[in-house]
C-alpha positions in Angstrom: 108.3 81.3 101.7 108.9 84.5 100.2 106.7 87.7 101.2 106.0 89.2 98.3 103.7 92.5 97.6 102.3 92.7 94.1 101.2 96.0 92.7 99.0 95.6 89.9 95.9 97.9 88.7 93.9 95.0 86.2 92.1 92.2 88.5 92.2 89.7 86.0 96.0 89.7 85.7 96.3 90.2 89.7 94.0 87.0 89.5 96.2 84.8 87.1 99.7 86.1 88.9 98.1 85.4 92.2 97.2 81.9 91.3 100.6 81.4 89.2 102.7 82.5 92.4 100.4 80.2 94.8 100.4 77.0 92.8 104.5 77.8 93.2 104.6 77.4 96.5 107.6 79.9 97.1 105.8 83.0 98.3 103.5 84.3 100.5 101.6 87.3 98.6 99.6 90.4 99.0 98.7 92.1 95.9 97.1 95.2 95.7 95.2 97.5 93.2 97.2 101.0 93.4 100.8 102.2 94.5 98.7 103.9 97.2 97.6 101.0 99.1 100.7 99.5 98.7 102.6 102.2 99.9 99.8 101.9 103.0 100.4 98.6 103.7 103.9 97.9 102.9 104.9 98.8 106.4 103.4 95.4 107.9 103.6 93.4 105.5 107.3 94.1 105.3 107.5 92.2 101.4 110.9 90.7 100.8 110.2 90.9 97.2 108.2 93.8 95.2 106.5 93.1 92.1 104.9 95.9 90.1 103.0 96.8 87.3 104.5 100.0 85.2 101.9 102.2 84.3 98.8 102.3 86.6 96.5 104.7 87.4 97.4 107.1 89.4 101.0 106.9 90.7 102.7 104.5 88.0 105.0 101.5 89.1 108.2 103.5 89.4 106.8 106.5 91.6 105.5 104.1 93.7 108.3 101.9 93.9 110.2 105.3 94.9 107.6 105.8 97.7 108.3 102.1 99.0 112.1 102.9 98.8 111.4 105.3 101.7 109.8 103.2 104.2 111.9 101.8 107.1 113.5 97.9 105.9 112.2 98.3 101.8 115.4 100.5 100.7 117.4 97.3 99.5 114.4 95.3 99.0 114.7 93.4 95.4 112.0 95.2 92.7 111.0 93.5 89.8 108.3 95.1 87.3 105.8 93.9 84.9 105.3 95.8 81.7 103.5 95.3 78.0 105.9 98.1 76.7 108.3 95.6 75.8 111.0 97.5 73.7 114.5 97.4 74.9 115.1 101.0 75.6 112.6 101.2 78.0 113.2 97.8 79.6 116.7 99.2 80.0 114.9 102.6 81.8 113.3 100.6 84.0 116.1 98.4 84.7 117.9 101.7 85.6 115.2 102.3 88.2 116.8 99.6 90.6 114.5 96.6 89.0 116.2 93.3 89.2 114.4 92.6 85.9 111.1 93.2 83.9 108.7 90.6 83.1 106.9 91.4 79.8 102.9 91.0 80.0 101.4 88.5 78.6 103.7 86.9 80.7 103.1 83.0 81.3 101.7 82.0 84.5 103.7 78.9 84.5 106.5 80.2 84.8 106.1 83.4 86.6 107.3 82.1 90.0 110.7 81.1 88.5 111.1 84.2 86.5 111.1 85.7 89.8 113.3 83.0 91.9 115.9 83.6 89.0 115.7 87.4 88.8 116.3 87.3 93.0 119.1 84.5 92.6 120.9 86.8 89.9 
């Protein structure tokens, strides 16, 4: 199983992605509720995957995903965020942020955990 560290600010859709990814059986996740936290406890969990809401809060999705990039073992480690601003210039931004891919919210749970697999697998 995949570690995986989810970043999201709204606890119903950390609820419904939580639930998606564990009825799919490939990860093993942690979410938390700011970039802080993550940023805090990123170092042992050690996620092999990062998934990230864009605009929290806060530090937003890609300042904290520049923060993770500096901790010892997450420079290389696979980024993918979750965004409702779904227009193609700025899913091309983020994209340019080192994000495998960006999963537009309302996303659907079912198929949440093989967005991801496929983003990973390339």
């Amino acid at each position: 199983m995949l570690r995986l560290m989810h970043v999201e600010d709204d606890e119903d859709i950390r609820e419904v992605a939580k639930m998606a990814l564990e009825f799919s059986g490939q990860f093993e996740i942690i979410q938390c509720p700011s970039g802080e936290e993550a940023i805090e406890r990123a170092p042992e969990f050690k996620p092999e995957v990062l998934l990230l809401d864009v605009m929290m809060p806060g530090m937003s999705g890609p300042t904290t995903l520049q923060h993770l990039r500096k901790i010892d073992g997450l420079q290389d480690t696979p980024a993918i965020f979750m965004t409702a601003r779904a227009q193609p210039s700025e899913i091309e931004e983020l994209k340019a942020q080192s994000a495998l891919t960006v999963v537009v919210k309302p996303f659907d749970p079912i198929t949440l955990g093989d967005q991801i697999m496929a983003a990973l697998r390339g």
